[in-house]
KOLGU-372009 format. One record per residue: x negated, y negated, z of N, C-alpha, C, O in turn; residue number from 1. Coordinates in steps of 0.05 Angstrom, whole numbers, plus 5000, padded with zeros to 4 digits. Last residue first. Example, Ala and Ser with C-alpha at 12.3 -4.5 7.8 and 13.67 -1.06 7.14 Angstrom:
2
nx	ny	nz	cax	cay	caz	cx	cy	cz	ox	oy	oz	i
4743	5045	5142	4727	5021	5143	4742	4999	5157	4732	4977	5161	2
4736	5114	5156	4754	5090	5156	4736	5066	5156	4715	5066	5169	1
//
This chain:
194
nx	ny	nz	cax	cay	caz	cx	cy	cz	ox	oy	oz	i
4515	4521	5365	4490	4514	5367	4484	4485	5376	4461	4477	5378	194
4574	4528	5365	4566	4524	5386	4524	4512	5387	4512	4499	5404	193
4582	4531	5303	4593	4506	5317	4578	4504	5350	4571	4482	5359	192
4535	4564	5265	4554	4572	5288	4551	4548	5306	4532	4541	5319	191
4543	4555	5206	4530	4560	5224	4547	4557	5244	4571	4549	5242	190
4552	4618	5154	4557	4593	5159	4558	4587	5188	4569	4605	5202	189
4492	4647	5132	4514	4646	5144	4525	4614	5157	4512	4596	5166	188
4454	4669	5082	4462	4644	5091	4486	4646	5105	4505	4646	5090	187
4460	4728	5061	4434	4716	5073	4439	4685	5083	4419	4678	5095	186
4499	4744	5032	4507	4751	5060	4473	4734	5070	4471	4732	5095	185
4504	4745	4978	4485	4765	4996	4484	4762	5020	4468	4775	5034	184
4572	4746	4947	4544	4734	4965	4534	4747	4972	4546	4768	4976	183
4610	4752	4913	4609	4780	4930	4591	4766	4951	4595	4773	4974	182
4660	4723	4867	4620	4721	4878	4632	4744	4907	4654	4750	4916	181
4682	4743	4804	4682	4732	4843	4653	4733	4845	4634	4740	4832	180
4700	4704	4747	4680	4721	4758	4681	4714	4784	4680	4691	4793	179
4731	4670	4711	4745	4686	4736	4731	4710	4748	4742	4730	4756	178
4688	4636	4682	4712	4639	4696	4721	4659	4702	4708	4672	4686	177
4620	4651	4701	4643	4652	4676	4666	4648	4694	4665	4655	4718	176
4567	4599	4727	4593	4615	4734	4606	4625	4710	4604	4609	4693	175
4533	4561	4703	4533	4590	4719	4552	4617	4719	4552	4641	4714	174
4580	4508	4727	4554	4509	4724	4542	4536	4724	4539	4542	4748	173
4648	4517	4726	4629	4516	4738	4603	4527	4729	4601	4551	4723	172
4707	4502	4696	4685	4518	4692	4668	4513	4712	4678	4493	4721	171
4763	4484	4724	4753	4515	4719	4738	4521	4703	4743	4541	4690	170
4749	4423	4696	4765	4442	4715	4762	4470	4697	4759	4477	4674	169
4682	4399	4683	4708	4414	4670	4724	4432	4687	4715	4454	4693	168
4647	4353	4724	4659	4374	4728	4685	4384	4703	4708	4375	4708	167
4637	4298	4724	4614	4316	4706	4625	4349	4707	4614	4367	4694	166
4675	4304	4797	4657	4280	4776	4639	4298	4756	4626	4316	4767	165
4731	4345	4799	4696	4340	4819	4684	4320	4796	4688	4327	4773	164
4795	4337	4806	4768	4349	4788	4741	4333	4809	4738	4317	4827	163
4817	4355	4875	4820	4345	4849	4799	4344	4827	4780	4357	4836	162
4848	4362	4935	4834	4376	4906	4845	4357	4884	4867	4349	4877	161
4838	4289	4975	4858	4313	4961	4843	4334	4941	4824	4324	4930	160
4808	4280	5034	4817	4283	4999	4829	4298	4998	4833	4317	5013	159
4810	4282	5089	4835	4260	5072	4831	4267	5047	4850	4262	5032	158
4764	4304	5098	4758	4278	5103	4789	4258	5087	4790	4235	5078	157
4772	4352	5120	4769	4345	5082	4760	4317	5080	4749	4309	5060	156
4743	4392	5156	4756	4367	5153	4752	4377	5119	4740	4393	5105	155
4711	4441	5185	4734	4443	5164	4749	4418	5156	4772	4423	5147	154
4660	4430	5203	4664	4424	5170	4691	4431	5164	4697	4428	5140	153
4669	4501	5238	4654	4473	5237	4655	4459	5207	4651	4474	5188	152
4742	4507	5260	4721	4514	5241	4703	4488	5236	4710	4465	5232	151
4786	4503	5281	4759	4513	5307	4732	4506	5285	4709	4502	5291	150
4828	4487	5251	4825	4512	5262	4788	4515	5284	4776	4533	5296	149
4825	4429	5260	4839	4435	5271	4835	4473	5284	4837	4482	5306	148
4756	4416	5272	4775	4415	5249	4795	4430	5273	4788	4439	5295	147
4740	4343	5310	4737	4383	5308	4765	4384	5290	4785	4370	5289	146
4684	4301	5330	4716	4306	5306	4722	4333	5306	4703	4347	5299	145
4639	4295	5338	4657	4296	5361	4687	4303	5351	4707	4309	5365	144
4615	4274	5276	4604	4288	5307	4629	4282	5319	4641	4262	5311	143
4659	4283	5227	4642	4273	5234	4636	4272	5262	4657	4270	5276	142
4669	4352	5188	4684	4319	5198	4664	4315	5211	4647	4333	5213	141
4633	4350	5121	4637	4360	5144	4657	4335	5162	4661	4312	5155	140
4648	4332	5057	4628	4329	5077	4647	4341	5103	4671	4339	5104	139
4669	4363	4999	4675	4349	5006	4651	4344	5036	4632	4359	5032	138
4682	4370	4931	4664	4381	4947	4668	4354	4974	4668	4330	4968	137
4748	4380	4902	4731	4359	4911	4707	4374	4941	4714	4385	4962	136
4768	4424	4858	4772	4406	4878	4748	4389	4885	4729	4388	4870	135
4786	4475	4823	4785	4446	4819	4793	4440	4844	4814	4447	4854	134
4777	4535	4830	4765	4526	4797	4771	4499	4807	4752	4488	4797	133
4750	4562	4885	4770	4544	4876	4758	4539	4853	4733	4538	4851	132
4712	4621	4883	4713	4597	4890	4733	4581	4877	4733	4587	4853	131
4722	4692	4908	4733	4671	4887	4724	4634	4889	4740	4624	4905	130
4718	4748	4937	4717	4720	4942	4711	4704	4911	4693	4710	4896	129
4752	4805	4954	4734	4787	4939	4732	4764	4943	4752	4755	4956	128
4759	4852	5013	4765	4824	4993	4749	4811	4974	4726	4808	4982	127
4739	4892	5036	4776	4894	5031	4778	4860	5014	4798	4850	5005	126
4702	4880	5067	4697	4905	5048	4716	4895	5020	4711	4891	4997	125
4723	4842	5099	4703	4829	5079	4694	4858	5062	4678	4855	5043	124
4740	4875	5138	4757	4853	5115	4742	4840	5099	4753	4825	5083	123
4700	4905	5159	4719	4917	5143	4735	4895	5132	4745	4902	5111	122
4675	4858	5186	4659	4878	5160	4672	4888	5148	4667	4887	5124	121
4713	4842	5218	4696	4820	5200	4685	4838	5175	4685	4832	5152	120
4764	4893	5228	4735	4875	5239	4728	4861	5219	4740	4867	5198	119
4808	4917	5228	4807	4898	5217	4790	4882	5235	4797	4865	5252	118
4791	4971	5246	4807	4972	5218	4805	4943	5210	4799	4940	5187	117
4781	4963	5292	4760	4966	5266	4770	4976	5247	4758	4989	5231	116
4809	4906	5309	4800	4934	5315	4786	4944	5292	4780	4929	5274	115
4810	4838	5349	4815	4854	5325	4804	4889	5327	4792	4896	5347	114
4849	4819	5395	4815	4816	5391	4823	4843	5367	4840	4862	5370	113
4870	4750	5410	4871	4773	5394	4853	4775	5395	4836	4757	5396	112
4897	4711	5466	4874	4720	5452	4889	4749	5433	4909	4763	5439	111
4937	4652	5472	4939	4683	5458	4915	4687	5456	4904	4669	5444	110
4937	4610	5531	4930	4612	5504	4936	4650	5494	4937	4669	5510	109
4941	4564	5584	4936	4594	5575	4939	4592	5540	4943	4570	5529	108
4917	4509	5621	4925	4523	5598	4918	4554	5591	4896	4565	5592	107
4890	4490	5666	4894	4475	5652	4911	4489	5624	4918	4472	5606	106
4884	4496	5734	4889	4524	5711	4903	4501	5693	4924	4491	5701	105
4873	4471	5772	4852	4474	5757	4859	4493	5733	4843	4502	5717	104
4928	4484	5802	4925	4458	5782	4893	4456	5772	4889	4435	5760	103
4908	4531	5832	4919	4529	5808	4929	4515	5785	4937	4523	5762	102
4839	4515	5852	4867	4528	5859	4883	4519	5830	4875	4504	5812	101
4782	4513	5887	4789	4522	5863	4826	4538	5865	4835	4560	5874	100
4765	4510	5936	4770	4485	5930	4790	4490	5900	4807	4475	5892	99
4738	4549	5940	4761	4547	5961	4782	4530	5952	4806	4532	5956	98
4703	4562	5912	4718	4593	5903	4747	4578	5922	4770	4588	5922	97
4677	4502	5893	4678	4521	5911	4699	4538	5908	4718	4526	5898	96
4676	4467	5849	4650	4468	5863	4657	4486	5878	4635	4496	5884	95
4715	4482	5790	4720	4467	5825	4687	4469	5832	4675	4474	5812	94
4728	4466	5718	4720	4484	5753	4723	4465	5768	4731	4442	5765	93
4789	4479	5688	4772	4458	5703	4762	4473	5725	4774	4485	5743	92
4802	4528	5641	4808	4521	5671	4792	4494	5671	4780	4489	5650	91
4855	4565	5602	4831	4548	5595	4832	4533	5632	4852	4529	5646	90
4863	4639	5590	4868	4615	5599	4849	4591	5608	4828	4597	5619	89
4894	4688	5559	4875	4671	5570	4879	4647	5581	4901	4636	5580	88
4938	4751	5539	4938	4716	5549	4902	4716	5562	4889	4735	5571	87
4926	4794	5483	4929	4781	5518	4928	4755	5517	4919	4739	5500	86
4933	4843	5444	4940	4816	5452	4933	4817	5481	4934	4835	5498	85
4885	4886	5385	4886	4875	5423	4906	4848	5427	4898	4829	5414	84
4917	4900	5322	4898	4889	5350	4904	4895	5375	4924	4906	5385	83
4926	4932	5288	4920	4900	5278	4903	4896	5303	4880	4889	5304	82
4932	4981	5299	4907	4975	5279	4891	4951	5277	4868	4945	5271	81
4966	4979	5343	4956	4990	5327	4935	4987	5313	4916	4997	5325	80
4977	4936	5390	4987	4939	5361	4980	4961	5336	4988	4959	5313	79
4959	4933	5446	4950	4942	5426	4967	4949	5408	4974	4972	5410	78
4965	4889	5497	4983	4893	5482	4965	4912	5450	4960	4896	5432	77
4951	4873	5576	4947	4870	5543	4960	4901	5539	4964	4921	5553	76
4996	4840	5616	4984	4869	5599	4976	4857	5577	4985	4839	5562	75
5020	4791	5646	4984	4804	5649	4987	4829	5634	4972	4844	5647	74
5062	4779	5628	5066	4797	5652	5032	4804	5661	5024	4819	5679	73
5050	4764	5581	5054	4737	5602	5056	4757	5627	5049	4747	5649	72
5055	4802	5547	5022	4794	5555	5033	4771	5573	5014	4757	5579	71
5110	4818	5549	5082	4841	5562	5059	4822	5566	5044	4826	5585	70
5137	4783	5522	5138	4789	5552	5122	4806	5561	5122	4809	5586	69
5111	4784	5473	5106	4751	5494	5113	4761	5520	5101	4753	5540	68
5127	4832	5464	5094	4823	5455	5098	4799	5480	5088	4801	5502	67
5186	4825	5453	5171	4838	5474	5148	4831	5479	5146	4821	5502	66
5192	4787	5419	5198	4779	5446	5185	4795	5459	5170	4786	5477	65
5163	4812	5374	5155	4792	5383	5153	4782	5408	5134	4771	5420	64
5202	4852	5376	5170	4862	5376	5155	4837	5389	5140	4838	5408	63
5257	4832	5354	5244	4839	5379	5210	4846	5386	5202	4840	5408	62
5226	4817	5306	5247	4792	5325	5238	4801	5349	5220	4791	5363	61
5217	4867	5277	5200	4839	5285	5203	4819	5304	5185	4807	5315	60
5279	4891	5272	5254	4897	5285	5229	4883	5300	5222	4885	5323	59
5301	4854	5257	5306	4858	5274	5290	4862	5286	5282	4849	5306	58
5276	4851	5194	5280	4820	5217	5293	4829	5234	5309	4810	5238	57
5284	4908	5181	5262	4896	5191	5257	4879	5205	5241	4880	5223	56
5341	4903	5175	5318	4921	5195	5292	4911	5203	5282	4907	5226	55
5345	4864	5135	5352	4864	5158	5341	4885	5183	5336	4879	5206	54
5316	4893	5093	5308	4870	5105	5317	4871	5129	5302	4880	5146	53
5321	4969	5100	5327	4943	5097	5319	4912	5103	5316	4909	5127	52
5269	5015	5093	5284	5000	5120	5295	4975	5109	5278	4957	5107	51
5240	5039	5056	5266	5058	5068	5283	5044	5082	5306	5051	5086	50
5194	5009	5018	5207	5014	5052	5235	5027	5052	5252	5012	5041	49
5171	4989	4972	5190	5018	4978	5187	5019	4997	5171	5038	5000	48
5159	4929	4996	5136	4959	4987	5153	4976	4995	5155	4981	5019	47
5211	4896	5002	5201	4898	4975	5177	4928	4977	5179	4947	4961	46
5202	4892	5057	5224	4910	5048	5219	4913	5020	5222	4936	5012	45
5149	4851	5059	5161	4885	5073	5176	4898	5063	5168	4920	5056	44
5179	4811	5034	5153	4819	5019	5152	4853	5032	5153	4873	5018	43
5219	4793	5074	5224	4805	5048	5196	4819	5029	5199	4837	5012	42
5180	4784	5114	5195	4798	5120	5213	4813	5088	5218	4837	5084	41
5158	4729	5097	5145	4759	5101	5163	4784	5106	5153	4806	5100	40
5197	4702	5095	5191	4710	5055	5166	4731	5070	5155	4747	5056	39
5209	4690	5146	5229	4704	5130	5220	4722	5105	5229	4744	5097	38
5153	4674	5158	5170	4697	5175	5190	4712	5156	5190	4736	5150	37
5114	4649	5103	5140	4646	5125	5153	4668	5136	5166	4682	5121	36
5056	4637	5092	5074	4655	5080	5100	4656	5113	5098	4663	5137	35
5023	4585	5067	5036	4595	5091	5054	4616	5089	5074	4606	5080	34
4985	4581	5013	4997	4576	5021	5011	4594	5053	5004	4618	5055	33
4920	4586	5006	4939	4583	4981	4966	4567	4993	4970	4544	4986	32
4867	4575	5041	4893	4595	5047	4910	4573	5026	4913	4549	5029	31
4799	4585	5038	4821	4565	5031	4849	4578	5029	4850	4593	5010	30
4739	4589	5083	4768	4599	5065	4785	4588	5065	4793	4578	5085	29
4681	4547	5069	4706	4563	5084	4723	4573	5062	4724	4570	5038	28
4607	4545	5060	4640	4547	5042	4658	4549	5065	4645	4553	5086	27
4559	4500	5058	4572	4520	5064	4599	4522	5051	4611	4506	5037	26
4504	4462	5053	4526	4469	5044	4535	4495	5052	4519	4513	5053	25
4463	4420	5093	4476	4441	5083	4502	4445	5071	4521	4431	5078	24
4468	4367	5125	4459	4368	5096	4458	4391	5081	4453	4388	5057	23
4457	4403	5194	4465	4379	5172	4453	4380	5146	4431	4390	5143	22
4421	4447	5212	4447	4455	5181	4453	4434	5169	4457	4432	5145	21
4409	4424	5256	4392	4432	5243	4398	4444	5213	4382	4448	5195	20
4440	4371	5280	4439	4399	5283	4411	4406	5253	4401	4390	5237	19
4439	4312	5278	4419	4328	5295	4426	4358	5293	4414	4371	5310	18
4518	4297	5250	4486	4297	5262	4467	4313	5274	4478	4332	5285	17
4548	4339	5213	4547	4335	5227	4520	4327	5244	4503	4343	5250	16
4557	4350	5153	4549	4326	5153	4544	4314	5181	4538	4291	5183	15
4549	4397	5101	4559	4401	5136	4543	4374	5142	4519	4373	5137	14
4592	4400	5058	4564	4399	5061	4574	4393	5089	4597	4387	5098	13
4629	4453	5029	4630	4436	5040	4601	4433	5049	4585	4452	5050	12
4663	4490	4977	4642	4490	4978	4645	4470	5006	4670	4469	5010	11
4725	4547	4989	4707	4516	4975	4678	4510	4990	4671	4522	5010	10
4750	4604	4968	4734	4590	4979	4733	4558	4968	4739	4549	4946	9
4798	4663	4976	4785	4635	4953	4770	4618	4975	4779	4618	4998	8
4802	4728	4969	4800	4703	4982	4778	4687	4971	4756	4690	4962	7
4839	4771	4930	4820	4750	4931	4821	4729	4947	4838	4711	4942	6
4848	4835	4959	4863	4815	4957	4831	4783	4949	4810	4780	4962	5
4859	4906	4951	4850	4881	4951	4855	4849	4944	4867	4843	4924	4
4929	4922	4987	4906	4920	4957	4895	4902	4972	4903	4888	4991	3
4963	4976	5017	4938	4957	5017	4929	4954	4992	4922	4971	4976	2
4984	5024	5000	5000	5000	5000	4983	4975	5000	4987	4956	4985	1
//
């Protein structure tokens, strides 16, 4: 039922001061569009499933409630293949184990922790990578600025995709059109905490 699937990339120069990557280029992944509870839920019943839409948006509905009422109860939650759920939670320390009480508990949060059906190595087996045929190479956001998903450089800085300057949409320098790049994995993109 699983296909490979192409994940598309863009290029970004990492413009963040004093790190040692500024003036690098790196890529992220570029998500096409949001796929919605509902139009997921029909995409399900569409792979010869036996189970009606409506089965299914039952099914899910509850799975969900439950899922939220097991990991707020303190259980983590193994899904099968997809994952580990549990709650976390973000704190302010105290200076002492005494002093430390529950208005230091600033926020909980969902952790997932993935399984090796779907680790970093096995989804990167499971995909090609594609770079966008038209947009704008764009700079990292700027020191203290964080992209919304966590990701270092994920700003756009406000552009929009659009042709790149000396650029023919969907040709690239090198490149034949609709050839994926696989990379050698020897340049990783750098790790925000450095």
């Amino acid at each position: 039922m699983a296909k490979v699937g192409i994940l598309k990339f863009k290029k970004y120069k990492e413009a963040r001061k004093g790190r040692p990557t500024t003036g690098k280029y790196y890529a992220k992944a570029v998500q096409d569009r949001t796929v919605e509870f509902e139009d997921f839920v029909t995409h399900m019943s569409q792979h010869n499933s036996p189970y009606s839409r409506g089965v299914i948006h039952g099914v899910l509905i509850d799975m969900l409630a439950c899922l939220q009422e097991l990991v707020l109860d303190g259980k983590s939650v193994r899904l099968g293949e997809l994952g580990l759920f549990s709650i976390g939670m973000t704190t302010r320390p105290a200076d002492t184990a005494e002093l430390f009480t529950v208005q230091n508990i600033t926020g909980v949060h969902l952790n997932v922790r993935n399984t090796k059906t779907w680790s970093n190595a096995e989804l990167r087996k499971k995909c090609r990578l594609q770079e966008l045929s038209e947009y704008t190479v764009t700079e990292s956001v700027v020191e203290g600025e964080d992209d919304p998903q966590g990701e270092p450089g994920g700003g756009d800085s406000g552009k929009k995709p659009g042709k790149q300057p000396g650029k023919e949409p969907g040709k690239e320098p090198g490149k034949q059109p609709g050839k994926e790049s696989h990379g050698s994995g020897s340049d990783e993109t750098p790790d925000p905490a450095v």
